[in-house]
C-alpha positions in Angstrom: 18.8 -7.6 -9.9 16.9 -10.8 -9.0 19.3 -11.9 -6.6 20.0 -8.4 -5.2 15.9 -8.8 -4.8 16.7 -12.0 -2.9 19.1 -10.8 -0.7 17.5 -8.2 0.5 13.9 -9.9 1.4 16.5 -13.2 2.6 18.4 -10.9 5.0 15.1 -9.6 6.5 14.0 -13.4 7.4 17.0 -14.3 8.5 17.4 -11.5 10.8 14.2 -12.4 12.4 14.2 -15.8 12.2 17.7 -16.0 13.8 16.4 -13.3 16.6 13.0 -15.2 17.4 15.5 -18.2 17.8 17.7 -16.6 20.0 14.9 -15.4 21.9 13.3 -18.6 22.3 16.9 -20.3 23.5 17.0 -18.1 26.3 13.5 -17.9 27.6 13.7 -21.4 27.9 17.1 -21.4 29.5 15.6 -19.2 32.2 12.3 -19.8 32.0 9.7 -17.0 31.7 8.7 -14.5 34.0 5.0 -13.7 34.9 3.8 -16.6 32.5 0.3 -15.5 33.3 0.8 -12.0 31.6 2.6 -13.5 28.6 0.0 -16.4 28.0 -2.7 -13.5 28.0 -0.6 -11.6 25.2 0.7 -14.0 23.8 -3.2 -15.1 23.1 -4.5 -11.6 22.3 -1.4 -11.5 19.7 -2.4 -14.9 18.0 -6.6 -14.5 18.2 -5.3 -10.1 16.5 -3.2 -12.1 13.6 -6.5 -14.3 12.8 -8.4 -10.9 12.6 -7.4 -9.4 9.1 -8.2 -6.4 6.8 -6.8 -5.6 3.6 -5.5 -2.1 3.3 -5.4 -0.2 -0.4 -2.4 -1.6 -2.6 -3.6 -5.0 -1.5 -1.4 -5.1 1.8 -3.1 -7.1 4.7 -3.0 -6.2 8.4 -3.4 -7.3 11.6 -4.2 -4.3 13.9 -5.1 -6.4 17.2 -1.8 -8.6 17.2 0.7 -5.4 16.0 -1.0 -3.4 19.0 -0.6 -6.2 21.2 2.3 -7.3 20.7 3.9 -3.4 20.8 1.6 -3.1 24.1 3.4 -6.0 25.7 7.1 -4.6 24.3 5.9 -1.1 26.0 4.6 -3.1 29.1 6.2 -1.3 32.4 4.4 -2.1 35.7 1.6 -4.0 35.9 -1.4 -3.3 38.3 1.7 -1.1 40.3 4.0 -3.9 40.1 6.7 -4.1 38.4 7.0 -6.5 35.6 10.5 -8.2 34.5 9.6 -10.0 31.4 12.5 -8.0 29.3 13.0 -8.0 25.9 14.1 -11.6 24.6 10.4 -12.5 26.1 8.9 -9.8 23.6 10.3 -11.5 20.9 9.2 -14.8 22.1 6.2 -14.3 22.9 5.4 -12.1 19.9 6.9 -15.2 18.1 4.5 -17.8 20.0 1.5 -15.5 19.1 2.0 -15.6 14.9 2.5 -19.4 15.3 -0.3 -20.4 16.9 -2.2 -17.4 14.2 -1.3 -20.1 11.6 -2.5 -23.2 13.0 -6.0 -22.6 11.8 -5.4 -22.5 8.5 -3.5 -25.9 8.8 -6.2 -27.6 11.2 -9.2 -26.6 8.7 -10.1 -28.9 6.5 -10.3 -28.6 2.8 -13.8 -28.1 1.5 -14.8 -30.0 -2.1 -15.2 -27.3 -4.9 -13.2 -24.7 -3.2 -9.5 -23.7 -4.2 -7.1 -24.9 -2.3 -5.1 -22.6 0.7 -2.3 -22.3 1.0 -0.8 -22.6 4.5 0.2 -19.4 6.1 3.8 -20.0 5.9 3.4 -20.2 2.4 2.1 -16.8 1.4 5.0 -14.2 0.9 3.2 -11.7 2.3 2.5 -13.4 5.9 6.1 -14.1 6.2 7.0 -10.7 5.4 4.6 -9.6 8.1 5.8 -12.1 10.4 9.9 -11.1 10.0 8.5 -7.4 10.0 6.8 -7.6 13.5 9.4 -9.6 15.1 11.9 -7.2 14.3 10.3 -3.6 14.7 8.6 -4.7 18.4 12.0 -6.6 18.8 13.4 -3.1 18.3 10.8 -1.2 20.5 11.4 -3.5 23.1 14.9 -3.1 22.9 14.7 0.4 23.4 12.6 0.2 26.3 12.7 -2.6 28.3 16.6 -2.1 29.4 15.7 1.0 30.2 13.0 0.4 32.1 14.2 -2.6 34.3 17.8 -1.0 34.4 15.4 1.8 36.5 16.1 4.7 34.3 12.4 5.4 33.6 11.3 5.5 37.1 12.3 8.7 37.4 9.3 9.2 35.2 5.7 8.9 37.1 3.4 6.9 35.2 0.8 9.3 36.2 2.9 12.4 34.5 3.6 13.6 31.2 7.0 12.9 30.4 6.6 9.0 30.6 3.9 9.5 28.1 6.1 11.2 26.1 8.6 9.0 26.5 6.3 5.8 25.5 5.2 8.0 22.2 8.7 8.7 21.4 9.7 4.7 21.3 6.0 3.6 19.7 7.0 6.4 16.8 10.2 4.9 16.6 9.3 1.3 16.3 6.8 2.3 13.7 9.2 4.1 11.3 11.1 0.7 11.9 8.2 -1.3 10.4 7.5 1.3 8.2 11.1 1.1 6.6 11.1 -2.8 6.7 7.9 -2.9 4.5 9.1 -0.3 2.3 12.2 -2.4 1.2 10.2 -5.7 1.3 7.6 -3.7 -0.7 10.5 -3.0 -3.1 12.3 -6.1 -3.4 8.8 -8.2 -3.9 7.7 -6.0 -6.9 11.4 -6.4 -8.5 13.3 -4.0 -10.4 11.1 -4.0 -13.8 8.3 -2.3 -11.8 9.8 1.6 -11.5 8.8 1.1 -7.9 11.2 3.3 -6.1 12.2 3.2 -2.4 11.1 6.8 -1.6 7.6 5.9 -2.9 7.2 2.4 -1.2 8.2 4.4 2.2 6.3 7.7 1.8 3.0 5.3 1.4 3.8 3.2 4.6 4.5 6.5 5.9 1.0 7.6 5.1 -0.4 4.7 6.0 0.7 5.8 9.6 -1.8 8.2 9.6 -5.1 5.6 9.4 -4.8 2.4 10.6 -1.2 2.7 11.7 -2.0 5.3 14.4 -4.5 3.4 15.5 -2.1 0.5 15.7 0.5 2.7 18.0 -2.4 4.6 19.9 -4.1 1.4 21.0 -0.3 -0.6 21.9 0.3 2.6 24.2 -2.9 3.0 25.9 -3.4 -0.7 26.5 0.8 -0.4 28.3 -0.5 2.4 30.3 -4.0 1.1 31.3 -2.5 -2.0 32.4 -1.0 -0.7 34.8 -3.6 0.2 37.1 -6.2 -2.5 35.7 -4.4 -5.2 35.1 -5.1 -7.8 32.2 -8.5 -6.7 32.0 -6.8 -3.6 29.8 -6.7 -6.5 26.8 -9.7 -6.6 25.8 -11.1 -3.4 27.0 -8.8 -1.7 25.2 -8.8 -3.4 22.3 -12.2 -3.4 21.5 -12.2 0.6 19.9 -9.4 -1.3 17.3 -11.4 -3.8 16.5 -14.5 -1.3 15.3 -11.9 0.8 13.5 -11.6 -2.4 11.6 -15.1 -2.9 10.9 -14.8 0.5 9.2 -12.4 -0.1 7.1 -13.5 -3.5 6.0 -16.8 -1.0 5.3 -14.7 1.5 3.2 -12.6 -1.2 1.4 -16.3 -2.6 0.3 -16.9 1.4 -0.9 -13.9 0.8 -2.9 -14.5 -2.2 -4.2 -17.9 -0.4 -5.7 -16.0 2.6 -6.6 -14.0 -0.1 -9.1 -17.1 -1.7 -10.3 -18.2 1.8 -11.6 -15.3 2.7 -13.2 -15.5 -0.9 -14.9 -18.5 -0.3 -15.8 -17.8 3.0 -17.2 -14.4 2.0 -19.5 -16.0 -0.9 -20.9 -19.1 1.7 -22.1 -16.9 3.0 -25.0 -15.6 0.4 -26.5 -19.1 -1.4 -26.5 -20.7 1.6 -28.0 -18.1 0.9 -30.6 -16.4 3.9 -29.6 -13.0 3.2 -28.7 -10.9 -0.4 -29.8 -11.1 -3.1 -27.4 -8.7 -3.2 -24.8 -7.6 0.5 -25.3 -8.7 1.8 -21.8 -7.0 -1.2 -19.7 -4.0 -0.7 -21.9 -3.5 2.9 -21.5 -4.3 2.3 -18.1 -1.5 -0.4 -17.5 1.0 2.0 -19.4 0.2 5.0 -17.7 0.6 3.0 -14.1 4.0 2.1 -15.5 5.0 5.3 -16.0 3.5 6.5 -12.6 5.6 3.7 -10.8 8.7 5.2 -12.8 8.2 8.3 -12.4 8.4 7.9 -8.2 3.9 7.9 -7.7 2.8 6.4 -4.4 -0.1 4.1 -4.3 -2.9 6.5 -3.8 -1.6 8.5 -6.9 -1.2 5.1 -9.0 -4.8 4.1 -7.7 -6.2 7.9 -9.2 -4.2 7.9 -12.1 -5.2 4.3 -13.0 -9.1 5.2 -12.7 -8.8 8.5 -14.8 -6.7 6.5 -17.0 -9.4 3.9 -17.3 -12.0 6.6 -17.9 -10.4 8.7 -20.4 -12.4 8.2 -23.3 -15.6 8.5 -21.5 -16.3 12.0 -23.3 -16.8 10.3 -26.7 -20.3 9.1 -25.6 -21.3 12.7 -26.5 -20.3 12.3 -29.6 -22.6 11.9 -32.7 -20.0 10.1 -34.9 -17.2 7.6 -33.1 -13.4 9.2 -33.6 -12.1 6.7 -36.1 -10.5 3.9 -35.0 -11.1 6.5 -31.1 -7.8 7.9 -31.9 -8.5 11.2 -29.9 -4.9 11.5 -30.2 -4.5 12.5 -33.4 -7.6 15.2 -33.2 -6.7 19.0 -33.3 -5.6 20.3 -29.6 -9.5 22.3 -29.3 -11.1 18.6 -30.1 -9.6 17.2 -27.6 -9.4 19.3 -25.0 -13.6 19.2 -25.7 -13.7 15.7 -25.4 -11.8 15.8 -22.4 -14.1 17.9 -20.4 -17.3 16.4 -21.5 -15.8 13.2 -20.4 -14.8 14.8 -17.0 -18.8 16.3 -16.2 -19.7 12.6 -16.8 -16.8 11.8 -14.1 -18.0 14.0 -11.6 -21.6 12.8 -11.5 -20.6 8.7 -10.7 -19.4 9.5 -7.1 -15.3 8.7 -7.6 -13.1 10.6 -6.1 -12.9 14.5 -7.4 -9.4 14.2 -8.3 -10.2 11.8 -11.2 -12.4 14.2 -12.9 -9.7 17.1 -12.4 -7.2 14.9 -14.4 -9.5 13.9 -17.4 -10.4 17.5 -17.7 -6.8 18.6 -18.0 -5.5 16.0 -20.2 -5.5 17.5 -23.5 -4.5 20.8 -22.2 -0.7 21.5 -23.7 1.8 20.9 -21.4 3.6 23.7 -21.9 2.1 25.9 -19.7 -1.2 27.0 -17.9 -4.3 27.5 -20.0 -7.0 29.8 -18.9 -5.2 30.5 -16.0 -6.2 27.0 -14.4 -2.6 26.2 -13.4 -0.1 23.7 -14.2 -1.2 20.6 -15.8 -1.6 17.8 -13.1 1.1 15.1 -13.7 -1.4 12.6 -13.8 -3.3 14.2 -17.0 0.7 14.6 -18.7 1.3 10.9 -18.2 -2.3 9.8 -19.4 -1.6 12.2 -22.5 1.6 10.2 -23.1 0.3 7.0 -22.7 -3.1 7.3 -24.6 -1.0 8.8 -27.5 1.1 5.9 -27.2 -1.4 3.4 -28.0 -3.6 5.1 -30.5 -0.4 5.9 -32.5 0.4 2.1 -32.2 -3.2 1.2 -33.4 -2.6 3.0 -36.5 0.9 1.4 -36.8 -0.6 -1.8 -36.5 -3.7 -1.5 -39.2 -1.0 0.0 -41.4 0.6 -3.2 -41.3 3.7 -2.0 -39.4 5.5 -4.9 -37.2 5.2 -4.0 -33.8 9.2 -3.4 -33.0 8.7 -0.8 -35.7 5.2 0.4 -34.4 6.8 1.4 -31.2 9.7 3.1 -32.6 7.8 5.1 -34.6 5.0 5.8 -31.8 7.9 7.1 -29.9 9.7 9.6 -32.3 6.5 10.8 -32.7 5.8 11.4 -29.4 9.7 12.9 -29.2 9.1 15.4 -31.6 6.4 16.5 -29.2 8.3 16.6 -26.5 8.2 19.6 -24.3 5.2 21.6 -26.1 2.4 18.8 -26.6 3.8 16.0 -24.9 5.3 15.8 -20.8 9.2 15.8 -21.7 9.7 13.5 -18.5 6.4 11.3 -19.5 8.2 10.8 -22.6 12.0 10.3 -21.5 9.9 7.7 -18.9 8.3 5.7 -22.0 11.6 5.4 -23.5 12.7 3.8 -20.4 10.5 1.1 -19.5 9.6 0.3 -23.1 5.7 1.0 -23.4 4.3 -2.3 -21.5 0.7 -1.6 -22.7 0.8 -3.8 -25.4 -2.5 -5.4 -26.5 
């Protein structure tokens, strides 16, 4: 599986590398066409790259330089003249733009008592991004510069709908492209013991699409069609409504970043109070995430289910005397189910996002079937039953003496002979698969 993993993130840099080579080769066979205009974007693509956020799942972005670069793929005429750059000269100077990106991270000097960086080139990630821009505005420009300098979309008026339309239709395009390259990069990056599944990584750079990613598309299309009557000047004009959008989500990634402290703050309360053993909360959490991942949860889900997770036990504050050893597990049903929903009012009150508190609430509810006509039980609250019933039942393994290969069989027949009335029959079949990782 580790060299299928290879292979596939290999073939993706290879693709691009060999492309941006080829590219290269031929511009400089011919020389290039309008080198005023592809300086400009070839600029505004390296100073975008320097420009970073970091998007939930810890996935960085470069808004400016993907807009420009799909801006100067879309690029038809230019102040009402036509433009004949084509697409090879996409690729180049697409290519130029996320080398020169890295050459201040080379140029910088190392500062005493500060880790050391390492160069961009050397980070996964930025070569991931790097092969994944090449190749999707490699593809848009594919699709539209032939097109475009073979004459075909002159029937279209810049002015009128349909060449709107038809620019929308190639930025949506070379978006699912990107979208689909991440995905399997994505994939092959967290490997095969992860349960990260194909149709997750995709449905959540699908969704990402929807915030920054439309942005991305939106801003690469206006600045094509503005340039066209204004000129260069479009660059930074245009650009400039991406680069507040940015500000705002470096703003909500630092509302985030609190949101975590919170919920920190929170899981650690019980097992200082004495309440819960230590490490219980970022176990159940780890083993609940693991059976999100397995069971097919995107990265928003895994980011809610991992904060109710966290926050599970949070309802034994109320308590007068601590559960032994916090074993809410082995309580009756109408304990738990008590516990539960204290725990969730407490939720509701620190500001994270409502459907945390729905989960906790509904985690001791049987999974059977609805209870007070509420409706089904969330997935989330099923797979945080599992995996808090999973550790507790190891605890008491463990202070029984029980070596831990035996602790875990025995936590999961346990949890078998449960399965389908107390316990999630899928949560269950899912333990068994990847083995419980939240060991202590």
């Amino acid at each position: 599986m580790r060299a299928v993993r290879g292979r596939t993130t290999g073939a993706v840099h290879l693709g691009a590398a060999a492309l941006l080579a080829y590219a290269l080769g031929a511009v400089a066979l011919r020389g290039v066409a309008e080198p005023g205009v592809a300086f400009a974007f070839t600029a505004l693509i390296a100073l975008g790259e320097c420009v970073r956020i970091t998007l939930p799942g810890d996935r960085e972005q470069a808004p400016i330089g993907a807009a420009g670069a799909l801006a100067y793929a879309l690029l038809g005429p230019l102040r009402g003249v036509p433009t004949a750059h084509g697409t090879l000269q996409v690729v180049a100077v697409t290519g130029a733009g996320l080398a020169l990106s890295w050459l201040p991270g080379v140029a910088l000097p190392h500062r005493p008592g500060r880790p050391h960086r390492r160069p961009p080139w050397a980070d996964p990630a930025r070569r991931d991004g790097a092969a994944r821009r090449l190749l999707a505005v490699g593809f848009a420009a594919a699709v539209f510069q032939p097109l475009y300098n073979g004459g075909l979309v002159d029937r279209f008026s810049p002015e009128g709908p349909a060449y709107g339309a038809f620019l929308t239709a190639v930025a949506a395009l070379a978006a699912l492209c990107d979208a689909t390259l991440a995905a399997l990069l994505r994939c092959a990056a967290a490997g095969p013991d992860s349960g990260l599944r194909f149709p997750a990584a995709l449905e959540d750079e699908l969704r990402s699409l929807f915030g920054i990613g439309s942005a991305i598309v939106a801003t690469g299309m206006l600045v094509s069609l503005a340039a066209g009557e204004v000129g260069l000047w479009a660059l930074p004009l245009f650009c400039t409504p991406l680069l507040l959008a940015q500000v705002s989500f470096r703003r909500a990634a630092a509302v985030r970043a609190t949101t975590g402290q919170t919920i920190a703050s929170l899981a650690r309360a019980t097992e200082v109070a004495g309440y819960t053993p230590h490490g219980h909360a970022r176990r159940v959490a780890d083993t609940a995430c693991a059976l999100g991942r397995e069971l097919g949860l995107g990265t928003r889900e895994l980011a809610l289910l991992e904060y109710a997770a966290l926050m599970h036990d949070v309802g034994q504050l109320s308590l007068v005397e601590p559960v032994p050893d916090g074993a809410t597990a082995l309580l009756p049903s109408t304990e738990q189910q008590r516990i539960a929903r204290l725990g969730s009012e407490v939720i509701s009150r620190t500001g994270v996002p409502r459907q945390v508190a729905e989960q906790v609430a509904r985690l001791a509810d049987p999974c059977a079937g609805p209870v007070g006509g509420e409706g089904p039980v969330p997935l989330a609250a099923r797979i945080i039953r599992v995996a808090n019933a999973h550790d507790d039942l190891l605890t008491a393994a463990r202070r029984r003496g029980l070596g831990e290969a035996l602790g875990r069989l025995e936590a999961l027949e346990v949890l078998r002979l449960g399965r389908g009335r107390v316990y999630d029959a899928r949560v269950v079949d899912a333990l068994a698969r990847v083995g419980g990782p939240g060991r202590g």
